[in-house]
C-alpha positions as CSV (number, residue, x, y, z in Angstrom):
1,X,0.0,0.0,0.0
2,X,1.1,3.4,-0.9
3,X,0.7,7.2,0.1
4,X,-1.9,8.7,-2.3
5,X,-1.6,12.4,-3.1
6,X,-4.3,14.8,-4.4
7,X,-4.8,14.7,-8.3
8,X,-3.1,11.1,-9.0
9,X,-6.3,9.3,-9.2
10,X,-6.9,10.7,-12.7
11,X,-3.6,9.7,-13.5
12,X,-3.5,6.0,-12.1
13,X,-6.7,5.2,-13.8
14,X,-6.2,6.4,-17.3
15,X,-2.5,4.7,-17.1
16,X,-4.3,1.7,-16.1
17,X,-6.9,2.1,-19.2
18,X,-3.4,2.9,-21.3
19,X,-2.1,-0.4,-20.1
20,X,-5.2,-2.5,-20.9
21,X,-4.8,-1.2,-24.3
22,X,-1.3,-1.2,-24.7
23,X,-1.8,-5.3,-23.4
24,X,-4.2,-6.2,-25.6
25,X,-2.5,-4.6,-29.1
26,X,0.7,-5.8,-28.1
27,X,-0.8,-9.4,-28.1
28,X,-2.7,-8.6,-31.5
29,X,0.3,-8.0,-32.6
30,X,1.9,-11.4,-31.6
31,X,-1.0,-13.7,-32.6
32,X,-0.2,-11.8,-36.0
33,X,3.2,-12.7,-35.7
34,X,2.6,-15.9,-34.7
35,X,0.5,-16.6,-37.8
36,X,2.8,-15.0,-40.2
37,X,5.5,-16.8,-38.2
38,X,3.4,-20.3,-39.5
39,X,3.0,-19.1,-42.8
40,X,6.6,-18.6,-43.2
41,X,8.2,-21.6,-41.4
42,X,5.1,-23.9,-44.1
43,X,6.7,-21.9,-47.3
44,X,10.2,-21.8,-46.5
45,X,12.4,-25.1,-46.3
46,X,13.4,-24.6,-43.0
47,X,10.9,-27.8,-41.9
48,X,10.9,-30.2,-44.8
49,X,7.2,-30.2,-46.4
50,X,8.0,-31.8,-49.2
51,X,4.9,-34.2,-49.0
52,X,2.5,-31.4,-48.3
53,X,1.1,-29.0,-51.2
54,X,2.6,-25.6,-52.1
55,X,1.3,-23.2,-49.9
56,X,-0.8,-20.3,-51.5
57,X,0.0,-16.4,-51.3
58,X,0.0,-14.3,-47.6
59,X,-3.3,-13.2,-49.2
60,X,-5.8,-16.0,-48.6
61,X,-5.1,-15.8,-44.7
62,X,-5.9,-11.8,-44.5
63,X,-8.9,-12.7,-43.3
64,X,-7.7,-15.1,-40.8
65,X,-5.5,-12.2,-39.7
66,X,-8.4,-10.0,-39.2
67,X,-10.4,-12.1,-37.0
68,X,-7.3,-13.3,-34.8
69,X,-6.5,-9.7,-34.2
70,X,-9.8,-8.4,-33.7
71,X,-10.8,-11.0,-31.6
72,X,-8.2,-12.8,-29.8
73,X,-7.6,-10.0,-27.3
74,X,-11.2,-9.6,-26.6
75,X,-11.7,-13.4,-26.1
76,X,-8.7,-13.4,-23.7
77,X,-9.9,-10.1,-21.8
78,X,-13.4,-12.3,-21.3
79,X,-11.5,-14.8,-19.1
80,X,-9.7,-13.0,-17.0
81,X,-6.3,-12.7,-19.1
82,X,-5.3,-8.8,-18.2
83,X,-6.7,-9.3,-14.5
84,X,-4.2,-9.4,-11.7
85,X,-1.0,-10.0,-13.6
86,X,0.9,-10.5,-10.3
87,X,-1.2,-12.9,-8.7
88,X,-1.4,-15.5,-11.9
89,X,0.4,-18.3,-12.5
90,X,1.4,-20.3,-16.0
91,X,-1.3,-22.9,-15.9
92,X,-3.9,-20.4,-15.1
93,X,-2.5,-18.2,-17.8
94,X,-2.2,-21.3,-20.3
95,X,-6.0,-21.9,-19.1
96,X,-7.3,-18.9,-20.2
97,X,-5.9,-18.8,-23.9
98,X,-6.9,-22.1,-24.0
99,X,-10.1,-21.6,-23.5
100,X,-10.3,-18.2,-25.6
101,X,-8.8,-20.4,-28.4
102,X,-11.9,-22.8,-28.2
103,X,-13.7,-19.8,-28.7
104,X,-11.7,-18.2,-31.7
105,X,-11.8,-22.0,-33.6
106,X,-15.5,-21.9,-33.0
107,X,-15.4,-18.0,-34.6
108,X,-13.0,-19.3,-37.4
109,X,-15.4,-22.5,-38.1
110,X,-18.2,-20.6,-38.2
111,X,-16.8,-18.2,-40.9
112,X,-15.6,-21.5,-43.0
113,X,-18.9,-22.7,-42.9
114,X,-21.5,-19.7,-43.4
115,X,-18.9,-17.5,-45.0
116,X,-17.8,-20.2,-47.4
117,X,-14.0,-19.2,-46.6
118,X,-11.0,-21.1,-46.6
119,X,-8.1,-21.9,-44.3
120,X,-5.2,-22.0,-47.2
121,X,-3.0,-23.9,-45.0
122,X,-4.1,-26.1,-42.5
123,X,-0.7,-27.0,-41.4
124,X,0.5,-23.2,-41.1
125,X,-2.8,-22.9,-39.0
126,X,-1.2,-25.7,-36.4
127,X,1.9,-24.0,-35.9
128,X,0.1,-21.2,-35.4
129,X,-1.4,-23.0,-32.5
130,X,2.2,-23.7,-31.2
131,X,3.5,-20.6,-31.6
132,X,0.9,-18.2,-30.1
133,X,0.7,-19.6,-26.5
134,X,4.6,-19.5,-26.4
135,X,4.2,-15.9,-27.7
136,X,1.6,-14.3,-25.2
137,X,3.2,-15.7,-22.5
138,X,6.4,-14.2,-23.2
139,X,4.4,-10.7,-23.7
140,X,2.8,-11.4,-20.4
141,X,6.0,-12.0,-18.4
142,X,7.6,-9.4,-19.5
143,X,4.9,-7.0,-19.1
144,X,4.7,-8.6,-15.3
145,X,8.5,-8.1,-15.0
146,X,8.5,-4.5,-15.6
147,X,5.0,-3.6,-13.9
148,X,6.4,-5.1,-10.5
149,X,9.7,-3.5,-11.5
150,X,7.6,0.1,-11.7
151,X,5.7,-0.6,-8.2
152,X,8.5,-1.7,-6.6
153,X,10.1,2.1,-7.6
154,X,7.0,3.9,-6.3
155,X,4.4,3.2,-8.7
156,X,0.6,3.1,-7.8
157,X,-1.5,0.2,-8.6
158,X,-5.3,0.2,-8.9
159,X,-7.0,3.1,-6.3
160,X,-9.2,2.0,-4.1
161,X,-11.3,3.0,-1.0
162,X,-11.8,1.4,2.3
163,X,-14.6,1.0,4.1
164,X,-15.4,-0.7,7.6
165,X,-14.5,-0.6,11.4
166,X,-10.7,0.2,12.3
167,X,-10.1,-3.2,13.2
168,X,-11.6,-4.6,10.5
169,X,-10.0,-3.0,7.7
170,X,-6.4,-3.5,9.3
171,X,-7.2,-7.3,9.5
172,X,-8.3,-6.7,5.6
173,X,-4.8,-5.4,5.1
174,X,-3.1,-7.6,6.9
175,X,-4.8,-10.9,5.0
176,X,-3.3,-8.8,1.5
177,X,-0.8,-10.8,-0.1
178,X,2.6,-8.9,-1.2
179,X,1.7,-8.5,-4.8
180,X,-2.0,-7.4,-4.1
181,X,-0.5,-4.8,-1.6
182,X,1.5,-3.8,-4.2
183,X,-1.6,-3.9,-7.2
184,X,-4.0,-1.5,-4.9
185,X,-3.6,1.5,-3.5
186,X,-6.0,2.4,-0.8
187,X,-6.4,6.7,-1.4
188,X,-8.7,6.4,1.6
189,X,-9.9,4.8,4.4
190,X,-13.8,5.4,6.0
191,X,-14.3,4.4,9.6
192,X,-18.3,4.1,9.5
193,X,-18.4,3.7,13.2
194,X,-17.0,7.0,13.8
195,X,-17.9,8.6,10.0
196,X,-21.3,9.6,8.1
197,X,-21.8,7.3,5.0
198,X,-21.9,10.5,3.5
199,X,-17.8,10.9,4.0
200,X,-17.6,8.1,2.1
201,X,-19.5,9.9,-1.1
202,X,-17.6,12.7,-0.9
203,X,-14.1,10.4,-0.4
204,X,-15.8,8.6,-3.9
205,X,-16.0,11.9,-5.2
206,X,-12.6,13.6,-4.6
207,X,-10.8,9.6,-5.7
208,X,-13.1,8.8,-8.8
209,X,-12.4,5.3,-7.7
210,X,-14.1,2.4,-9.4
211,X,-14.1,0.1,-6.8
212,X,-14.8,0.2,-2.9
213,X,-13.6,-2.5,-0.6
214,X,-16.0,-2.6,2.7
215,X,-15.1,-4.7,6.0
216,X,-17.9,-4.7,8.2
217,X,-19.0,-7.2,10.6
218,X,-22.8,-8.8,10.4
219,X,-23.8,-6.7,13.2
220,X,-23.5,-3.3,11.3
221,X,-25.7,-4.3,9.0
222,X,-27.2,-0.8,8.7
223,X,-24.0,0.8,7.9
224,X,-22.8,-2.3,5.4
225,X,-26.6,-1.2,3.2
226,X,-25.7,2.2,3.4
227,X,-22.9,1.9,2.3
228,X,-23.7,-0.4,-1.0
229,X,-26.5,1.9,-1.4
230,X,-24.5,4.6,-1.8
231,X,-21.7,3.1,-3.6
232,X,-24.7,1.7,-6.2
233,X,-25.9,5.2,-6.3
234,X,-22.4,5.9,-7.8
235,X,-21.9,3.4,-9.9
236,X,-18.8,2.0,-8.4
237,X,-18.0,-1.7,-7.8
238,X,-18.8,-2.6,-3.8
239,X,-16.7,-5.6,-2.8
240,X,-18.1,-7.0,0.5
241,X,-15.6,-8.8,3.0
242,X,-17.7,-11.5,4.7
243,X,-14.9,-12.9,6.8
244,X,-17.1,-13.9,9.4
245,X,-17.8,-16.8,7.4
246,X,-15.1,-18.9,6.9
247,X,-16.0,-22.0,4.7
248,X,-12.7,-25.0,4.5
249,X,-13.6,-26.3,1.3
250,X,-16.2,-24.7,-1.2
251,X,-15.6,-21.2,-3.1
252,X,-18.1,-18.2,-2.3
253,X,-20.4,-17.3,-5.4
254,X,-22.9,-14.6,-5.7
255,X,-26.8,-15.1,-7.2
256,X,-30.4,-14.8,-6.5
257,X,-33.2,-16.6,-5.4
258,X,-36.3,-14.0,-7.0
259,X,-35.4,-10.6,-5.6
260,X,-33.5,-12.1,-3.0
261,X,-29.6,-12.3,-3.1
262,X,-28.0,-15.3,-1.9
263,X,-24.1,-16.0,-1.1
264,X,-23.6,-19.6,-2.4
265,X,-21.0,-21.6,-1.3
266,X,-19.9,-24.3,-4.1
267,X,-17.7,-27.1,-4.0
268,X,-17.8,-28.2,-7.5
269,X,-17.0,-26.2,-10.6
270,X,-20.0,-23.5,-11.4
271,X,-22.2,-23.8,-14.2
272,X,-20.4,-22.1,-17.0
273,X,-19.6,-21.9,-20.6
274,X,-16.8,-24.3,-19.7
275,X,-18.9,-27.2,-18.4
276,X,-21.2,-26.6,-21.4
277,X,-18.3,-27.3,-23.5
278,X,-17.0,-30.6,-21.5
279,X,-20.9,-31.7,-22.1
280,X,-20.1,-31.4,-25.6
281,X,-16.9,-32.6,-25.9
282,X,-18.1,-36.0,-23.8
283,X,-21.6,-35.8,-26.3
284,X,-19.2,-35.8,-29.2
285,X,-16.8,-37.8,-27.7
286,X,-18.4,-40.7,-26.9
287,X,-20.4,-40.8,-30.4
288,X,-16.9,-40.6,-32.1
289,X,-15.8,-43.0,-30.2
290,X,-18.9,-45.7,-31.1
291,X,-18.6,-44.7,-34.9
292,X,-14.9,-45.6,-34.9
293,X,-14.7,-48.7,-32.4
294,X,-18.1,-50.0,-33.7
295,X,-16.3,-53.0,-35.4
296,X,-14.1,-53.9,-32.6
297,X,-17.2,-53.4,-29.9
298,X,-18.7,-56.3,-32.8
299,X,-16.1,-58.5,-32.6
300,X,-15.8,-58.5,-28.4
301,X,-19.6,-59.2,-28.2
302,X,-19.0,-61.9,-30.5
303,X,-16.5,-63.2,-28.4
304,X,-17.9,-62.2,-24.8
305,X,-20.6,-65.0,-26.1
306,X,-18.7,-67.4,-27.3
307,X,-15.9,-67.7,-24.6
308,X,-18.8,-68.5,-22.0
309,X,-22.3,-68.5,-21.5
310,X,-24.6,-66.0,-20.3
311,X,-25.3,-62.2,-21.0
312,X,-22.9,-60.0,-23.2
313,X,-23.4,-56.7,-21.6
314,X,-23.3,-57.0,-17.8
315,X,-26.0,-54.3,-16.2
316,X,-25.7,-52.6,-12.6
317,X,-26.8,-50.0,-11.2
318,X,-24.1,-47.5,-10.0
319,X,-24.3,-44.2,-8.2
320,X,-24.6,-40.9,-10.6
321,X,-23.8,-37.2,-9.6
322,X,-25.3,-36.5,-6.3
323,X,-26.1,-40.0,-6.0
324,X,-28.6,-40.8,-8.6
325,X,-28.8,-43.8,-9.6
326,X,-28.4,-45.3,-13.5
327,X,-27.7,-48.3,-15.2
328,X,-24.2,-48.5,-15.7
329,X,-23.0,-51.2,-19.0
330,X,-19.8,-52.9,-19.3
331,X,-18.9,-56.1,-21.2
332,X,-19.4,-59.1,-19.2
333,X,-15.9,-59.9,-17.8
334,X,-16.9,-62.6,-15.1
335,X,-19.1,-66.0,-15.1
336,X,-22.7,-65.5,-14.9
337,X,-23.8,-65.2,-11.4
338,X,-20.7,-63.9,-10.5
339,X,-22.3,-61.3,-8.1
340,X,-23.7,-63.7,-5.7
341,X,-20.4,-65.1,-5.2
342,X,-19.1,-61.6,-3.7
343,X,-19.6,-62.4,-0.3
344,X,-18.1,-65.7,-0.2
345,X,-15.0,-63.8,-1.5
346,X,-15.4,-60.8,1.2
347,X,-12.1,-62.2,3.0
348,X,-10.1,-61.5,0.2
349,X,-11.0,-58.0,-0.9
350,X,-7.7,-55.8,-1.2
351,X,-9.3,-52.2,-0.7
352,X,-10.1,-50.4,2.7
353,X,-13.4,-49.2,3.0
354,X,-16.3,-50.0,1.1
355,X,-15.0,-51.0,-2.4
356,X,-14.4,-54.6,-3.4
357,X,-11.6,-55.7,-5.1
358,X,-9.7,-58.2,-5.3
359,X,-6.3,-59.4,-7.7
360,X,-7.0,-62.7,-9.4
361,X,-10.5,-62.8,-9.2
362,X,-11.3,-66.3,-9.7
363,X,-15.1,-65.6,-11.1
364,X,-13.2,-63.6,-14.1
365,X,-13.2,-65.8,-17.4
366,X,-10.0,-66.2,-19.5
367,X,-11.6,-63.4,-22.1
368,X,-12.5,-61.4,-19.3
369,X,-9.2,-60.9,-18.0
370,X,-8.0,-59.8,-20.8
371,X,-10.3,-57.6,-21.2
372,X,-10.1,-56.1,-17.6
373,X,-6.2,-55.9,-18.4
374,X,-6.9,-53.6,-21.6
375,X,-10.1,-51.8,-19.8
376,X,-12.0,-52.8,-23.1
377,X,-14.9,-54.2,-20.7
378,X,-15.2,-50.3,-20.4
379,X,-16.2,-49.5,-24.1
380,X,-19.8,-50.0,-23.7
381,X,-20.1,-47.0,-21.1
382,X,-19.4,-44.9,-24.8
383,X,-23.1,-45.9,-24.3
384,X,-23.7,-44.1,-20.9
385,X,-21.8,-41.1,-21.7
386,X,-23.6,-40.6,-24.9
387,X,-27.2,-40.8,-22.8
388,X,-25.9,-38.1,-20.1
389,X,-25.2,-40.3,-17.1
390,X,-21.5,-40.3,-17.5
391,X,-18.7,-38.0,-18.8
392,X,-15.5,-39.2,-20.5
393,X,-13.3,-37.8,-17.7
394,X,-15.3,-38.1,-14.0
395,X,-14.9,-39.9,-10.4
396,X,-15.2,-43.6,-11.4
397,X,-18.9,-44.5,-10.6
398,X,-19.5,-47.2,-7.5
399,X,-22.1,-49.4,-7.5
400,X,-25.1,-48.1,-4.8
401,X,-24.8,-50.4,-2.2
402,X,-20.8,-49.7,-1.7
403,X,-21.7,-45.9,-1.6
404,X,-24.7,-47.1,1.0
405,X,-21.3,-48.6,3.3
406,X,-19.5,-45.2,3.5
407,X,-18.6,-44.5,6.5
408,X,-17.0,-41.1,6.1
409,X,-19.8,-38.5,5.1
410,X,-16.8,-36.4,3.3
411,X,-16.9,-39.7,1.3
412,X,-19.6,-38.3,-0.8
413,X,-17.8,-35.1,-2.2
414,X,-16.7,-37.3,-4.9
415,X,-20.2,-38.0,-6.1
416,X,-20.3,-34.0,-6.6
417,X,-19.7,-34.2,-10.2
418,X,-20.7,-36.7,-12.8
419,X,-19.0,-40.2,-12.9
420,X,-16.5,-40.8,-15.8
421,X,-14.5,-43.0,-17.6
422,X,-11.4,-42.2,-16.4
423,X,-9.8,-40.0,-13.5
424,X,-6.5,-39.0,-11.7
425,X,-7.3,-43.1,-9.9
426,X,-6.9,-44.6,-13.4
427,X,-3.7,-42.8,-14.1
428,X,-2.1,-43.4,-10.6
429,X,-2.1,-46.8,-10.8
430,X,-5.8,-47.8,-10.2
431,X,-5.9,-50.9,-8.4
432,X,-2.4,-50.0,-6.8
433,X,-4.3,-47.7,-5.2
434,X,-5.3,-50.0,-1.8
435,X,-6.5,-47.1,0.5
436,X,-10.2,-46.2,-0.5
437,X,-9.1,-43.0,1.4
438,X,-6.6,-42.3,-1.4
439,X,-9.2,-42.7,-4.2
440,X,-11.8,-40.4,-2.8
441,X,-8.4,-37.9,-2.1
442,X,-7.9,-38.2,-6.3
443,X,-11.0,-37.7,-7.1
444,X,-11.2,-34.3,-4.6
445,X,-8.3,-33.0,-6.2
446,X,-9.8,-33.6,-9.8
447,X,-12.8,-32.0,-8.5
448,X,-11.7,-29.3,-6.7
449,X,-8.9,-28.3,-9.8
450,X,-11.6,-29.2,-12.5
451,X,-10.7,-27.3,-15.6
452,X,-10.9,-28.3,-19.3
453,X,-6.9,-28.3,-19.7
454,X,-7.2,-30.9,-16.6
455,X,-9.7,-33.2,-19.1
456,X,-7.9,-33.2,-21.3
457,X,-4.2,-33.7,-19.9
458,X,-6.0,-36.9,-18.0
459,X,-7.2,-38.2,-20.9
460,X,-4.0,-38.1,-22.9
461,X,-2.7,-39.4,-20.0
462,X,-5.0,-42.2,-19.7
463,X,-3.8,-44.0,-23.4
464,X,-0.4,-45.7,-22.2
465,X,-2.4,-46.9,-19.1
466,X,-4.6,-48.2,-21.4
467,X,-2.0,-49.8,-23.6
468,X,0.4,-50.7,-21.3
469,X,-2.3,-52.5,-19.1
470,X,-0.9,-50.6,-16.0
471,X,-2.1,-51.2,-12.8
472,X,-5.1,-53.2,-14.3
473,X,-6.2,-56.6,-13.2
């Protein structure tokens, strides 16, 4: 926190409008470069392309150019991109042009299809993808290099006010972290148990702040609505300390319940554009996958039948998001039957808690074991995925009466989000994983770090398992 003088409000706020701008032409200019970078690395014989066609003239991508630069800044400032540089890290900052870039494909598609226009170079469009990432996040860290090098000289951050009891706004302070003291720049400070909430409007007017930090308690409630009341009556943004509420696990979110505003408390991912997208990815996904498997999900049917008798798909119901039941399919690994034979077998199971398992389970047929080893059993839960019970990436679903036997309530956090195919317990080893404690800790920290990038690393992740039959049985 710095000393504010008279007349540097105007001053701190247009240079942070300047640096907005200055941000977001600066990475026009290197998604530019980072196409014409592509362009030139496809025509020249730098990277052999021998086997690819000649690429057209710089002309046919103008218009590619014109929609990257027009809207690949505004995408990125819609996720957050030029908020708190000093507070981000890499993967957040690889996050959000990764999920702007979802956006400008969709923008780019879209102008292929109605427009009738034409990527001229599909592979000069890939490296394009390579190189543009690299590229903002150079622009980004040195930007964040020399903005803490300028407020560690004396520079102001953002000017703000605040609002609250003594004690309360020093433990405010106090709670900062280095680089937020350093971002904000409290001008002034309103004691409301000693000061008119009509100081404050006149501190709002002298600062022409845009945002007001308050730190009340719940018992001055009176001052805390005159205070956002006046603070609406301005137009400036009122950010509401509610310390005295101090949730472990689930993130604070803001809505309404008819003309009455709630403070939710969430522990799983909010709905959002993302999630939307990871419903379409798993839609698409898991019809994909049937198209293209189709003949090999043939041929294991045929064999599930012929290698014993009894049913080809094996049915059960299995505990869905929240705990709603479905029908869950797999191919039949075990004899028919096999699931009346789980209690003479109780003895033997190899997982704490309430999960059975158990390593050469002798109800598993020759087929099935190979199966089990190569997790093709799974295939027909495409199936499932494809009818909105599952998602490709998700907490493994249990069967009910196993999530009946848990005996930890916290247990049931991982039934938060919808069951998958595969999670971080697949990748780690699945059944090397003995402690049912340990699963249910996995599937928290997919939940509680849920992001699209995450999806998608696990299931990349998830093909040598697969392949390499690791830690199946």
């Amino acid at each position: 926190m710095r000393n504010w003088q008279p007349g540097d409000t105007d001053m701190i706020s247009r240079r942070q409008e300047l640096s907005l701008q200055f941000n977001q032409i600066a990475d026009g200019a290197v998604l530019a470069l980072s196409l014409l970078l592509g362009y030139g690395l496809r025509r020249s014989q730098i990277i052999d392309f021998d086997v690819l066609p000649q690429v057209p003239p710089l002309e046919g991508f103008l218009w590619i150019f014109l929609v990257v630069v027009l809207f690949g800044p505004l995408l990125l400032e819609m996720q957050g991109f030029y908020q708190y540089p000093l507070e981000k890290t890499i993967r957040r900052s690889l996050g959000q042009i990764a999920y702007s870039g979802v956006w400008l494909g969709l923008i780019l598609g879209a102008c292929v299809v109605f427009l009738r226009l034409d990527i001229p170079s599909r592979s000069a469009f890939l490296l394009f993808i390579l190189f543009a990432p690299l590229g903002l996040l150079l622009r980004e860290a040195v930007y964040r290099a020399i903005y803490l090098r300028r407020l560690r000289r004396g520079g102001h951050g953002e000017s703000i006010i605040l609002v609250g009891t003594e004690s309360k706004m020093d433990t405010l302070v106090e709670n900062l972290s280095a680089a937020q003291r350093l971002e904000l720049n409290v001008v002034e400070r309103v004691d409301l148990q000693k000061q008119p909430v009509a100081d404050l409007v006149d501190a709002m007017h002298r600062s022409n702040v845009g945002r007001v930090l308050i730190a009340l308690g719940p018992q001055e409630s009176a001052q805390l609505q005159s205070a956002i009341t006046a603070c609406e009556t301005e137009g400036v943004e009122a950010w509401v300390s509610v310390d005295f509420i101090r949730p472990s696990i689930a993130r604070p979110t803001y809505d309404s319940l008819g003309p009455t505003p709630m403070l939710v408390f969430r522990v799983t991912p909010d709905l959002s554009w993302a999630l939307l997208v990871k419903n379409v990815m798993d839609r698409l996904g898991a019809l994909l996958g049937l198209l293209i498997l189709s003949p090999a999900l043939v041929a294991i049917a045929a064999a599930v039948r012929a290698s014993s008798p009894g049913p080809v798909i094996f049915k059960q119901q299995r505990a869905g998001r929240h705990g709603k039941p479905f029908t869950m399919y797999k191919f039949r690994s075990m004899r028919s039957g096999a699931e009346m034979e789980q209690e003479e077998l109780r003895s033997f199971n190899q997982m704490s808690g309430p999960v059975f398992k158990i390593e050469n389970d002798p109800r598993v047929t020759v087929f099935g074991g190979w199966l089990r080893r190569t997790s093709l059993d799974e295939l027909p839960q495409l199936f499932n995925v494809l009818m909105g019970d599952m998602s490709l990436v998700g907490p493994r679903p249990l069967p009910i009466y196993e999530v009946d036997n848990f005996k930890l309530t916290a247990h049931r956090r991982r039934l938060s989000m919808k069951p998958g195919l595969t999670c971080l317990w697949q990748i780690s080893g699945r059944n090397i994983v003995r402690n049912f404690d340990d699963w249910v800790r996995l599937d928290v920290e997919y939940i509680d770090n849920w992001s699209l990038w995450l999806d998608l690393s696990i299931l990349l992740r998830t093909v040598p398992v697969v392949l390499f039959g690791k830690g199946a049985h």
